[in-house]
C-alpha positions as CSV (number, residue, x, y, z in Angstrom):
1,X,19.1,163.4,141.9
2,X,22.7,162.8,141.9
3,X,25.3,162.1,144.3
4,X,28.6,163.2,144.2
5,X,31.7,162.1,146.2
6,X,32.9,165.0,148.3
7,X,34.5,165.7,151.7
8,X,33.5,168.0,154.8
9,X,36.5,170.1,153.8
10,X,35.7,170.9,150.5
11,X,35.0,174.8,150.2
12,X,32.5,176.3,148.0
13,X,34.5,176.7,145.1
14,X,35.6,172.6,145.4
15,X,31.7,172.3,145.7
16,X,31.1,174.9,143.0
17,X,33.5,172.5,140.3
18,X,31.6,168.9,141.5
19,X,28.5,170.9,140.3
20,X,29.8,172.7,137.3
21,X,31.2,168.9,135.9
22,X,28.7,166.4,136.9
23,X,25.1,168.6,136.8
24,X,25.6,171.5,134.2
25,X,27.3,169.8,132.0
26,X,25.7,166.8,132.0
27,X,21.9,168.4,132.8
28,X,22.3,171.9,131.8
29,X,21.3,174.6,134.2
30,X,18.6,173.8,136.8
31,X,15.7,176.4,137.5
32,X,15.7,175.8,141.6
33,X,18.4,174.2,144.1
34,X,16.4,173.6,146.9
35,X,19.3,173.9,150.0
36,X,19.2,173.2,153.9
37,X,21.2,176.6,154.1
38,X,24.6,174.9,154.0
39,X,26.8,177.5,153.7
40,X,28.8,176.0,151.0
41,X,25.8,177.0,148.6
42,X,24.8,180.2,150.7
43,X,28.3,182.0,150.2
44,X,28.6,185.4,148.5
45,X,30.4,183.5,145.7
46,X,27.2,180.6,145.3
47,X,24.6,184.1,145.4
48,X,26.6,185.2,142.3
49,X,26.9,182.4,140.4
50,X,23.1,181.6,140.8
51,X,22.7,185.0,140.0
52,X,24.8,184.8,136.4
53,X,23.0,181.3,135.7
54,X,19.3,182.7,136.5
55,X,19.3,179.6,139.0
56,X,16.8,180.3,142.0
57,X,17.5,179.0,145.0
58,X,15.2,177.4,147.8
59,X,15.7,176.7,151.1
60,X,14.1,173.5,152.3
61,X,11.8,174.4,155.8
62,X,13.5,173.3,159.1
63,X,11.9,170.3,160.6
64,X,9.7,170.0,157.2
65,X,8.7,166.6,157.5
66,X,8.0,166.2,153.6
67,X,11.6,167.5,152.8
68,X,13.3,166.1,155.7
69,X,11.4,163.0,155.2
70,X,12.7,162.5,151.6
71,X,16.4,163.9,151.7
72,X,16.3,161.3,154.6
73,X,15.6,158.1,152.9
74,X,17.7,159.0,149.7
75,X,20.4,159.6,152.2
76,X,20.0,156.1,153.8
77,X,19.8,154.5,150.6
78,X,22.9,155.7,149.8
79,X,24.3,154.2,152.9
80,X,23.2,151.3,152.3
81,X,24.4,151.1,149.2
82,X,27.9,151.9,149.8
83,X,27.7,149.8,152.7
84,X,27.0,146.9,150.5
85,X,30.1,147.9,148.5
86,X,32.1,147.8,151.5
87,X,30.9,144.9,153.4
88,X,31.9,143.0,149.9
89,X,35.2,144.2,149.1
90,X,33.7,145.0,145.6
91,X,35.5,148.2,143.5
92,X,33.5,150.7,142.0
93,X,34.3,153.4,139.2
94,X,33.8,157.4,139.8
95,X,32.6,159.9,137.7
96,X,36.2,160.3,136.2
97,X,36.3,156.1,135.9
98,X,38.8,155.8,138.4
99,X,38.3,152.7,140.3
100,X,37.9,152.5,144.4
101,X,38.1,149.9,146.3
């Protein structure tokens, strides 16, 4: 798993780069995304990218409580890790090593 720094306005092709410079290139090309049918990663440009990577992709089952369960607590312990960065005043380096506070 990794998480990425990104914003609710990033498009598909913003989302399409984060993945392109932190997983492939780091990873290599995964067999399966598994998705909850956000449409930055269901868009007719995503479908032909997977398509030219032989990438399959998943879509996790609404209300699934193995999958929910799971993308659930890696979500909160993200939060609470960057909570614990905030509450602290500590900096922390990016990807890129540029340094937040």
């Amino acid at each position: 798993m990794r998480c990425l720094p990104c914003h609710k306005e990033d498009t598909a092709m913003d989302t399409a780069l984060l993945f392109w410079n932190n997983i492939i290139s780091t990873c290599g090309v995964p067999k399966i995304i598994i998705s909850d049918r956000d449409p930055k990663f269901t868009s007719e440009f995503w479908i032909h990218l997977y398509d030219m990577l032989a990438t399959k992709l998943a879509f996790s089952t609404a209300y699934h409580s193995q999958t929910d369960g799971l993308a659930e607590r890696m979500i909160q312990t993200m939060e609470d890790i960057l909570r614990g960065f905030c509450a602290y005043g500590k900096e922390y380096k990016d990807h890129e090593g540029n340094t937040h506070d």
